[in-house]
C-alpha positions in Angstrom: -69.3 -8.8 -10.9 -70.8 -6.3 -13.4 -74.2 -7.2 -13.0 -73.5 -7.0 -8.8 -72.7 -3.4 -9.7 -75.4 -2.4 -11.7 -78.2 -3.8 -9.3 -76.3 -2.2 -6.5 -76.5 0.8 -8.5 -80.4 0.4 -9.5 -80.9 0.0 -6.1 -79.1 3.2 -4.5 -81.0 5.1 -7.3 -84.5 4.2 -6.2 -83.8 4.7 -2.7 -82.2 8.0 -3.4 -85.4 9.7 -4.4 -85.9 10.3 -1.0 -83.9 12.9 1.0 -83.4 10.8 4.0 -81.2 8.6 1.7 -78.9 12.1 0.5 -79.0 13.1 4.3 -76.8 10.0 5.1 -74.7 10.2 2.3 -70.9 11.1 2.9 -69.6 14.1 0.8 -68.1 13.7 -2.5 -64.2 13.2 -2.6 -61.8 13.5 -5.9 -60.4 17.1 -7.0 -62.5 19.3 -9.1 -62.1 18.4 -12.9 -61.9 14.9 -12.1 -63.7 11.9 -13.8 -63.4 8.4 -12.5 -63.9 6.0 -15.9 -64.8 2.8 -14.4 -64.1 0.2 -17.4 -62.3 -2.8 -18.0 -58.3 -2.4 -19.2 -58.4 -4.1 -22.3 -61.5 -1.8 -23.1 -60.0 1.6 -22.1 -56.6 0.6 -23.9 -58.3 0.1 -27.4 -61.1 2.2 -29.2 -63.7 2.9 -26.5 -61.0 4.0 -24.2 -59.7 6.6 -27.3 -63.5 7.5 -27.7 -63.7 8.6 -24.0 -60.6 10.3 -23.7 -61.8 12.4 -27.2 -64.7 13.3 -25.6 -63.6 14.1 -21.6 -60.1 15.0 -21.9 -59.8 16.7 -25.2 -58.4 19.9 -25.4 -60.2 22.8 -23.7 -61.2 24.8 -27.1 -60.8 28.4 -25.4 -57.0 28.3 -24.5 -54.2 29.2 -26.0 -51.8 26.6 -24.3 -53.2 22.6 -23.9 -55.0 21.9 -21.3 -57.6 19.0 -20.9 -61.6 19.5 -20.7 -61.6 16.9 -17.4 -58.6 14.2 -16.0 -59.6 10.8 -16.5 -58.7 8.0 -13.5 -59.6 4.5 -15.3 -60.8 2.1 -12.4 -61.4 -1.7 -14.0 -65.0 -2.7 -12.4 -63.2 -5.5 -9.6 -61.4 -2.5 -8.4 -64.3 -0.1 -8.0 -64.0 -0.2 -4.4 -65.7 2.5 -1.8 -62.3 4.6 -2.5 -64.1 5.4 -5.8 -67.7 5.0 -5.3 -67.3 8.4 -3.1 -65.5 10.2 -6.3 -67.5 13.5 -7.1 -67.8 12.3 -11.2 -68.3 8.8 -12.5 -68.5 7.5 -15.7 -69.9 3.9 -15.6 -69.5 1.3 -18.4 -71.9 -1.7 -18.5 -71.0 -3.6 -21.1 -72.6 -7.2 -21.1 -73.9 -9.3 -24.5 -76.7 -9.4 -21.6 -77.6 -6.6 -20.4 -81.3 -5.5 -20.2 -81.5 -1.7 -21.1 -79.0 -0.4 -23.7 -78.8 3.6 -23.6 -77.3 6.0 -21.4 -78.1 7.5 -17.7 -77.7 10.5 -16.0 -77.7 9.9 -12.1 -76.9 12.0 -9.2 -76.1 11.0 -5.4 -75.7 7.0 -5.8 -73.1 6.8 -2.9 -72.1 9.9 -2.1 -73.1 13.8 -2.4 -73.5 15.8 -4.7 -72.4 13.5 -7.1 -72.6 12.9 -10.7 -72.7 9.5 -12.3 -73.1 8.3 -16.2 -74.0 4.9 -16.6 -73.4 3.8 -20.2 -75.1 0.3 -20.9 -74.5 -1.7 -24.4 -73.6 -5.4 -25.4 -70.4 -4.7 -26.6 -67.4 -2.2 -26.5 -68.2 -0.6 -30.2 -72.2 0.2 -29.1 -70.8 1.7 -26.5 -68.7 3.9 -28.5 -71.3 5.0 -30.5 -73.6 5.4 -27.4 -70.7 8.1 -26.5 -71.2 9.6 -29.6 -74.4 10.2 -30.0 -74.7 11.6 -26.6 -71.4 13.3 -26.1 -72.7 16.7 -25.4 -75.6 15.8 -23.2 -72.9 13.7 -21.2 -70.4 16.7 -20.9 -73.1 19.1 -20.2 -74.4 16.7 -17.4 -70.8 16.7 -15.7 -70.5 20.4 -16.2 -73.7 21.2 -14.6 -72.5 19.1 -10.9 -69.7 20.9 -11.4 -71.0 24.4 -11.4 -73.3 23.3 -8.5 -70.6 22.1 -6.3 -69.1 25.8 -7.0 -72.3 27.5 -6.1 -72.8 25.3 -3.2 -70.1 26.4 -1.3 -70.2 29.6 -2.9 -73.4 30.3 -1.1 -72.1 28.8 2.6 -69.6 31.0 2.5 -70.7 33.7 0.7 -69.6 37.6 0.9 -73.2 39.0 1.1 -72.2 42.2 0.9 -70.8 42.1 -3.0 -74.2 40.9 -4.2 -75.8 43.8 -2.2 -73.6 46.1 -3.9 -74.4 44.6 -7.5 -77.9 44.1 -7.1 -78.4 48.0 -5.7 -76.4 49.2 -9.3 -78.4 46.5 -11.7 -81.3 45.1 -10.0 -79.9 41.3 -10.1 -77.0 40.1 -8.2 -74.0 37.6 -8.6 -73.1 35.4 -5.3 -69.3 35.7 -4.1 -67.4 33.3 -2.1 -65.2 34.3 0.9 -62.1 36.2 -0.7 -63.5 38.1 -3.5 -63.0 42.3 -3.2 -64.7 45.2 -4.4 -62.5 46.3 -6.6 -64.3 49.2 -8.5 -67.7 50.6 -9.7 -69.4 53.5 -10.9 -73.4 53.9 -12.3 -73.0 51.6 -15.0 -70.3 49.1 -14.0 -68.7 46.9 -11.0 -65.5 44.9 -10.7 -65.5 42.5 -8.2 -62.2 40.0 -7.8 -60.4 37.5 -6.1 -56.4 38.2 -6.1 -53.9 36.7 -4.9 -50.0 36.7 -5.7 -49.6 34.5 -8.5 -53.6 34.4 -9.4 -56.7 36.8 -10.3 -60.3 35.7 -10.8 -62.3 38.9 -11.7 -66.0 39.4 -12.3 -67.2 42.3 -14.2 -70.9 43.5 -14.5 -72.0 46.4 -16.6 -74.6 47.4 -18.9 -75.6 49.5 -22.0 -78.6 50.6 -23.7 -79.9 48.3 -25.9 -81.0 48.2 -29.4 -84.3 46.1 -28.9 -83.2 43.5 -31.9 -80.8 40.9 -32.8 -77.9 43.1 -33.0 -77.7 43.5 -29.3 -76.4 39.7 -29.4 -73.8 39.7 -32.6 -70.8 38.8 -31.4 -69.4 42.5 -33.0 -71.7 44.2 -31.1 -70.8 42.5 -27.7 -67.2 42.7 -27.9 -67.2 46.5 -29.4 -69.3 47.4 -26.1 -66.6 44.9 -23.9 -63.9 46.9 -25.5 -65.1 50.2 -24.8 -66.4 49.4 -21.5 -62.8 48.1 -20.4 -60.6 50.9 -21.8 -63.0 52.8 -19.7 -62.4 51.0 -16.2 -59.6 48.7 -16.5 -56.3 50.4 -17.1 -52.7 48.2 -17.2 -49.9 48.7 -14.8 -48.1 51.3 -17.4 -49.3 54.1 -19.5 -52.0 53.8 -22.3 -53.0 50.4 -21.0 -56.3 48.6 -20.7 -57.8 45.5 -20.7 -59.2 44.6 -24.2 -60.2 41.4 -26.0 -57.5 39.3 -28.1 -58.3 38.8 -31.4 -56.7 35.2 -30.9 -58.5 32.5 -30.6 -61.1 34.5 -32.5 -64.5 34.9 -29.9 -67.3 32.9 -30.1 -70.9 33.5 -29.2 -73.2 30.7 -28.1 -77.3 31.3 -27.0 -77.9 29.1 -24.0 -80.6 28.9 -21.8 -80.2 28.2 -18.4 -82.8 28.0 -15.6 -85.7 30.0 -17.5 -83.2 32.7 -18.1 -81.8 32.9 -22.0 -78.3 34.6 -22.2 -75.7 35.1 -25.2 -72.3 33.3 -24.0 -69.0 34.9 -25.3 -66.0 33.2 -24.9 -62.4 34.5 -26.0 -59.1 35.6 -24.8 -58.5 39.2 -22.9 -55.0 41.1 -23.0 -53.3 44.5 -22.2 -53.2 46.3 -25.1 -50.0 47.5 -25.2 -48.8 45.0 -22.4 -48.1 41.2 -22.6 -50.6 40.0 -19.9 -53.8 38.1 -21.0 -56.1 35.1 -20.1 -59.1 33.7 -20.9 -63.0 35.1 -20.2 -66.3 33.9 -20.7 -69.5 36.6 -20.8 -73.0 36.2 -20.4 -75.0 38.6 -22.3 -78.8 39.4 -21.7 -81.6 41.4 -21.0 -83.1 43.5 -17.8 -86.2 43.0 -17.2 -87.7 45.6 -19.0 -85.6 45.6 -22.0 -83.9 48.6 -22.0 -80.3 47.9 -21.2 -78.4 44.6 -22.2 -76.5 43.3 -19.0 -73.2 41.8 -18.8 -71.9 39.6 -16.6 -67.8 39.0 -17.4 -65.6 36.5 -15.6 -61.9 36.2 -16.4 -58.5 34.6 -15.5 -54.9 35.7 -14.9 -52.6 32.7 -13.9 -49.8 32.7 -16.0 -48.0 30.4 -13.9 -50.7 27.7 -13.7 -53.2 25.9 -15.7 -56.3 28.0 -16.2 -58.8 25.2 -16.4 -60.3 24.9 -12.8 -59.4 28.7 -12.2 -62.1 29.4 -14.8 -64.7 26.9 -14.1 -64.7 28.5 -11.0 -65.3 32.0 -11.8 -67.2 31.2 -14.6 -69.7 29.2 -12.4 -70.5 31.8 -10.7 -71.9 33.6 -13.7 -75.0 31.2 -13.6 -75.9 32.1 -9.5 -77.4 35.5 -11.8 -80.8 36.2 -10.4 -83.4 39.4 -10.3 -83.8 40.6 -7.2 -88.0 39.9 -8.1 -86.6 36.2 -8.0 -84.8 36.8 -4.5 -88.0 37.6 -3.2 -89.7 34.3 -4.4 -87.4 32.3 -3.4 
């Protein structure tokens, strides 16, 4: 039955080089931040089940209360029926004494779209463990990346053109807004742009500030001294002598990723009220304009204190990476 799968799979692949095949394709199902595990039970019950769940549905490191990276649905392989075959993210286990090609593959659109699958090939449970290992990160990444394109995707179908106007006319590069985010606030330097509701707020900020020319524009002191004084600035709290600042718990970290060409300094962290007991997570990217004289922000944060947080900020947070210079509008 596992080999059926895996030529079945071989097969959709190859064909789906061509965009005739993607055209017929029916649209992903599954919610967002949801990973169908297709392995047998007695597998996901003992050590390579345990070695997935580390992986996909660890803790999310930037919250303060638990919440899980993805949700896991196992599926045994004789149940893998076209219910799941349409799921937006699938993780695949071939495991067979047999099998031809042991390593790990990325795939995208097999039976539906846009889809994501891993296909994790070995001879035996424990190789397969160690195959999650050594790749963890490229396999999270993967499934991270499909899930910031579904975002943008829909993002740009139903987009509020006239936010990414009003950015790009301050900054020269523009964010892309869905249907139901608001100008909220902007002067020559800075613009808020958010998404509230009753119980919820997804907030964007961009602003910028001259930079240094050197590594100091990117130390994580520098970017959350110029966060802080750009938010006591232009974000005050409901009451008196409060503003939006950045929570010194969890302590903020600062990864350099490059994205698309375009290499940006990634803060992530915890914003509160000084003086005020609301807070939330954000995640920044940092980086330079094109002519290096100002280091431009791009700030996305969550207030949801009566939900998980999770998909709230995977949301917002993709829409950090639609960034482009309006040279590259023109391009495209």
């Amino acid at each position: 039955m596992k080999k059926l799968f895996t030529i079945l799979m071989v097969s959709l692949v190859l064909v789906s080089c061509g965009r005739s095949h993607r055209a017929l394709l029916p649209n992903v199902s599954g919610k967002a931040g949801e990973i169908v595990v297709v392995i047998e039970k007695p597998d996901w019950e003992g050590a390579l089940g345990n070695a997935t769940r580390d992986l996909l549905a660890c803790d999310c490191p930037w919250f303060l209360m638990r919440e899980p990276l993805y949700s896991l649905v196992n599926v045994p392989h004789g149940s893998f029926a076209e219910l799941f075959k349409v799921h937006r993210n699938i993780v695949f286990f071939d495991i067979d004494p047999q099998v031809n090609t042991v390593g790990v593959k990325y795939l995208k659109d097999v039976w539906a779209s846009p889809q994501a699958v891993v296909n994790i090939a070995a001879a035996d449970a424990a190789g397969a463990a160690e195959l999650l290992r050594e790749n963890g990160p490229k396999i999270v990444s993967f499934i991270e990346q499909a899930e910031r394109e579904r975002v943008i995707r829909n993002t740009m179908r139903y987009e509020e053109k006239p936010l990414a106007d009003m950015v790009e006319e301050i900054f020269g590069g523009c964010l892309h807004f869905p249907t139901g985010y608001k100008f909220m606030k902007k002067t020559s330097d800075f613009i808020w742009i958010a998404d509230e509701k009753q119980y919820t707020n997804q907030g964007v900020f961009v602003y910028r500030y001259p930079a240094f020319g050197n590594a100091a524009d990117f130390s994580k002191n520098n970017i959350i001294a110029h966060r802080n004084e750009v938010l006591r600035a232009n974000v005050p709290g409901m009451f008196d002598n409060t503003y939006m600042t950045t929570g010194a718990v969890p302590v903020p970290t600062v990864e350099f990723i490059k994205y698309q060409g375009r290499e940006f300094a990634q803060t992530r962290g915890y914003w509160e009220v000084a003086n005020d007991f609301m807070g939330g997570p954000f995640v920044s990217h940092s980086f330079y304009s094109p002519d290096g004289l100002y280091v431009v922000v791009c700030d996305a944060f969550v207030y949801a204190p009566k939900y998980d947080k999770r998909q709230y900020l995977r949301q917002v947070e993709s829409l950090l990476y639609s960034w482009e210079w309006k040279q590259e509008k023109a391009q495209n």
